[in-house]
C-alpha positions as CSV (number, residue, x, y, z in Angstrom):
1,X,-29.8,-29.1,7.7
2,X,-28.9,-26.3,10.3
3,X,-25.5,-28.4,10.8
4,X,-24.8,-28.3,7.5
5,X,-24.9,-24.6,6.8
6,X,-23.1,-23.8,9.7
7,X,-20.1,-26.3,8.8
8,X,-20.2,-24.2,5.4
9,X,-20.0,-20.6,6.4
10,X,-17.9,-21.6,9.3
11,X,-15.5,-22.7,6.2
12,X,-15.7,-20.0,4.3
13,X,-15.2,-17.8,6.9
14,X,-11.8,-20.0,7.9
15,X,-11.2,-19.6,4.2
16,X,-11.0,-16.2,4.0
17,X,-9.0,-15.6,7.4
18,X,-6.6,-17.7,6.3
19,X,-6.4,-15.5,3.0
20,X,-6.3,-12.3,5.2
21,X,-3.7,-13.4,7.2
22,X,-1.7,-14.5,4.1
23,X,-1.9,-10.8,2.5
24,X,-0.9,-9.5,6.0
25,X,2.3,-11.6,5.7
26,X,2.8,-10.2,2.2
27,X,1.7,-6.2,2.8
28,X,5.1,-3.9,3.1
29,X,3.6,-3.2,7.1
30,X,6.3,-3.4,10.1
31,X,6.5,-6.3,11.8
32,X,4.3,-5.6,14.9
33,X,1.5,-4.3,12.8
34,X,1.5,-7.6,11.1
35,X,1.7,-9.8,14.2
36,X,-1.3,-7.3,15.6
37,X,-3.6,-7.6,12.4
38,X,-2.8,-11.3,12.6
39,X,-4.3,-11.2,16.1
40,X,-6.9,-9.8,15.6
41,X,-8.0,-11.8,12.9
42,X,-7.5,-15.2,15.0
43,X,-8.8,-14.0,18.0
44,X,-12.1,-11.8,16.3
45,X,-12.7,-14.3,12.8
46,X,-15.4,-12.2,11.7
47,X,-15.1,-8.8,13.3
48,X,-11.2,-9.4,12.4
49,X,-11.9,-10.2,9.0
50,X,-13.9,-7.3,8.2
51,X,-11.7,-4.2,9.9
52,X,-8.9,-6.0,8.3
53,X,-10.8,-5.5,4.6
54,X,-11.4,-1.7,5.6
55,X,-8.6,-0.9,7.3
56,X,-5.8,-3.4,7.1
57,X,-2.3,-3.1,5.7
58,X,-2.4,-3.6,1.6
59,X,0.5,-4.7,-0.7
């Protein structure tokens, strides 16, 4: 049971950095903030994923 949860927020949370990273690629940002937001959000998945909803760049 324990596995199974874990596989299931671990995809949801792949899920949504993968949608992050997608808006990054789409916000009107420079380049390097782009390639720095995309860091952050491969190298921090959570932490990444939530400065990016408060603070990242938007459309």
């Amino acid at each position: 049971m324990n596995i199974e949860v874990s596989g299931i927020i671990g995809l949801l949370i792949l899920i949504a950095d993968i949608w992050a990273i997608i808006n990054v690629i789409q916000s009107s940002a420079d380049t390097l903030k782009k390639v720095l937001w995309i860091v952050a959000i491969l190298i921090l998945p959570v932490v990444g994923l939530v400065a990016w909803f408060f603070f990242g760049p938007r459309g």
